[in-house]
Every structure is written in structure tokens, then in C-alpha cells.
N, C-alpha and C positions, 0 to 999 in steps of 0.2 A: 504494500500500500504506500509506503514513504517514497518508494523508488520510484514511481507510477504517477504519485503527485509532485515530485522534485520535477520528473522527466515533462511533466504539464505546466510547471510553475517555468524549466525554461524556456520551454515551447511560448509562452505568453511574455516574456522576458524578448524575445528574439521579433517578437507578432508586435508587440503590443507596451513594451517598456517593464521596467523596473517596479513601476507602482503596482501593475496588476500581479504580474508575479511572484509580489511580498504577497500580496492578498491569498494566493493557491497557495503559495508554502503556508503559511499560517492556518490555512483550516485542512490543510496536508497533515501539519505537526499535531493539531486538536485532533484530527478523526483516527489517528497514527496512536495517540495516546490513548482513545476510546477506545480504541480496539483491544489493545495491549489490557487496558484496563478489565473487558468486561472478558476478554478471554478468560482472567485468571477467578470469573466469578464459579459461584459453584448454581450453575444453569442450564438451559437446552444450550441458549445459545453463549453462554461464557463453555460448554462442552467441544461447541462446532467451533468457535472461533480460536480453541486453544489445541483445535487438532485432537482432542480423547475423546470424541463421540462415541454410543453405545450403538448397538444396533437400532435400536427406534429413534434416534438422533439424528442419526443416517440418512435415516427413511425422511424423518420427516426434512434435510435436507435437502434430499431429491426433489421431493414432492414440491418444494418451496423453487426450488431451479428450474423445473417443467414449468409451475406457475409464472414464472420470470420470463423464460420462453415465450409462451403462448400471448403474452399481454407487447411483449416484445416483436414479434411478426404482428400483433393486432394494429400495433402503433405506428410499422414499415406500410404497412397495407394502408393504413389511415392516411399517412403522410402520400404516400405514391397518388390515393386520389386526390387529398384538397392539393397538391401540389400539381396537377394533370388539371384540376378545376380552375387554378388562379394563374396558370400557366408560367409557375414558376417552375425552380429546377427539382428533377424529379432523381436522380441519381442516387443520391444519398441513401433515400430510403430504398431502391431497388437494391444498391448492393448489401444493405442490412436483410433484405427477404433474400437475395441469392447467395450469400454468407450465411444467413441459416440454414436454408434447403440444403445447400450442398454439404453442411455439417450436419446435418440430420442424416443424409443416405449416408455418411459417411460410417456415422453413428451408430445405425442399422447393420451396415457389414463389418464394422471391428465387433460389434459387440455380441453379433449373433455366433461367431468364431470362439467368442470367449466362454 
């Protein structure tokens, strides 16, 4: 997570200057510490986020990342039309639905092998 928002903080540094960049490192370092924080709670998700999940922890991770998926392609599809409606650029969200698809069949044949 620290790496991911450093690597945005200078992405925005490089786009955009210095000020906004303080801005992403700083809630880089706050959601950096959250995390660390509630990892070490004794919870489902102080379980997930500290890596010692149990089995039903698991599950209910899955279920919570299929859920993420699904609302995730709802909001490429959403995007592809009001962007096709206002005839702005539509790209974005087609490679978020062709980035999924093709990681879904992908998905489909590692894992039916496994």
C-alpha cells in the first residue's frame, strides 16, 4: 500500500507539482498506518489484513472480491454508455471491461487445472 501511494504521490508530483503530491503521501502514510493498525486487531478483518485468516475468513474474503468485481464491470458498462451518450471518450472504461473479461477466462482455465 505505501509503495502504490508513494508511486501515485510521484506520478502527481511529475503531472501536477509538489503541493498535490504532499496531499497523496499524506493520506498514503494515514491509510499505510490504518492498515498496519487494524491488521494487528483481533477481527475478521484485523484476520485478512494481517494475513492469519481462518477458513470462513477466507470465504468471506472471496465473496467480498467477487462482490468488488461484479459492481466493478457494472460501473465499466455504466461508464462505456453515459460516455457513448455524451460522446465523450469511451476507452477507459472499455479497457477496465476487456481487462476483466480476459482475466476472468483467464481465471476459468488456471483454476479449473488447479
Amino acid at each position: 500500500m505505501a509503495v502504490a501511494g508513494t508511486g501515485i504521490a510521484i506520478a502527481t508530483w511529475i503531472g501536477n507539482g509538489w503541493r498535490g503530491a504532499l496531499s497523496v503521501e499524506v493520506v498514503t502514510v494515514i491509510a499505510t498506518i490504518a492498515y498496519f493498525v487494524l491488521g494487528g486487531r483481533d477481527s475478521d478483518v484485523g484476520a485478512l489484513f494481517g494475513s492469519r485468516a481462518n477458513e470462513r475468513q477466507a470465504t468471506i474474503n472471496t465473496r467480498a472480491t467477487v462482490l468488488t468485481a461484479h459492481v466493478l464491470v457494472l460501473v465499466a458498462l455504466g461508464g462505456v454508455l453515459v460516455s457513448i451518450a455524451v460522446g465523450s471518450l469511451v476507452w477507459p472504461f472499455l479497457l477496465f471491461g476487456v481487462v476483466g473479461g480476459v482475466t476472468y477466462v483467464i481465471g476459468l482455465v488456471v483454476y479449473q487445472r488447479h
